[in-house]
C-alpha positions in Angstrom: 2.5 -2.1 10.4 1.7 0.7 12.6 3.1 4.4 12.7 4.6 4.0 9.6 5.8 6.8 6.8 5.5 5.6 2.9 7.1 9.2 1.2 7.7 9.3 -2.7 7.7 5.7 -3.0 7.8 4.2 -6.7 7.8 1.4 -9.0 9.6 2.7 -11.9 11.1 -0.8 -13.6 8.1 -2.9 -12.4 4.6 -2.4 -12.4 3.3 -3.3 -8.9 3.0 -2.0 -5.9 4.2 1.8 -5.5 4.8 1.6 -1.1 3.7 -1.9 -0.3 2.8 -5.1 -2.7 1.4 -7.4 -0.2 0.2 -11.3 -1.2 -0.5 -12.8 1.5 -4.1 -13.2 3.6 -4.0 -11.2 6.6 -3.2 -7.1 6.2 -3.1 -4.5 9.2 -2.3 -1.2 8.5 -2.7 1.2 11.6 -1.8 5.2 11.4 0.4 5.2 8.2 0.7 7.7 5.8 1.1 7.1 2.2 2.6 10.1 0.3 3.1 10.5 -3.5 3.6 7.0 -3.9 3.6 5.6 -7.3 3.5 2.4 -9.5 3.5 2.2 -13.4 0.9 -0.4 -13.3 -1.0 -1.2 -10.3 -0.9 -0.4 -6.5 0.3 3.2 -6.0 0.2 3.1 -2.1 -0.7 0.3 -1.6 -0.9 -3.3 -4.0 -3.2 -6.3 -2.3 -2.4 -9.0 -5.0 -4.4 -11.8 -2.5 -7.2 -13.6 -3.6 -8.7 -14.0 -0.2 -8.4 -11.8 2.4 -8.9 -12.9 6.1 -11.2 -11.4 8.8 -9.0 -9.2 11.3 -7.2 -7.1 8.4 -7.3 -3.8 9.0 -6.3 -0.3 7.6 -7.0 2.4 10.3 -6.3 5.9 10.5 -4.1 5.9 7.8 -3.9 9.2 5.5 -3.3 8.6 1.9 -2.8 11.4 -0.3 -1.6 12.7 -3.7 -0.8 8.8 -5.0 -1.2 8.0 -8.3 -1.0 4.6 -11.0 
């Protein structure tokens, strides 16, 4: 992902993952911005639900701000 705008995202009938639940084993994130993004249970902006994550992900200059659980 690169550039990208997560605004007022939420999870309101599950519990996982607010902008993004990712699962699998290679994550890049470059320049995105996560605004007041939500999740009842786990994640808010952002839910890695991996149990091994490979050399090479990234998450770069990204803002994150105001997101809550």
């Amino acid at each position: 992902m690169e550039g990208c705008d997560f605004i007022n995202c939420g999870i309101i009938n599950g519990s996982n993952g607010g902008a993004i639940y990712f699962a699998g084993t290679v994550f890049n994130a470059t320049g995105c911005r996560f605004l007041n993004c939500y999740a009842k249970g786990s994640g808010g902006a952002i839910c890695i639900n991996s149990s091994h994550i490979q050399y090479g992900s990234t998450i770069n200059r990204c803002i994150f701000y105001n997101n809550t659980i």
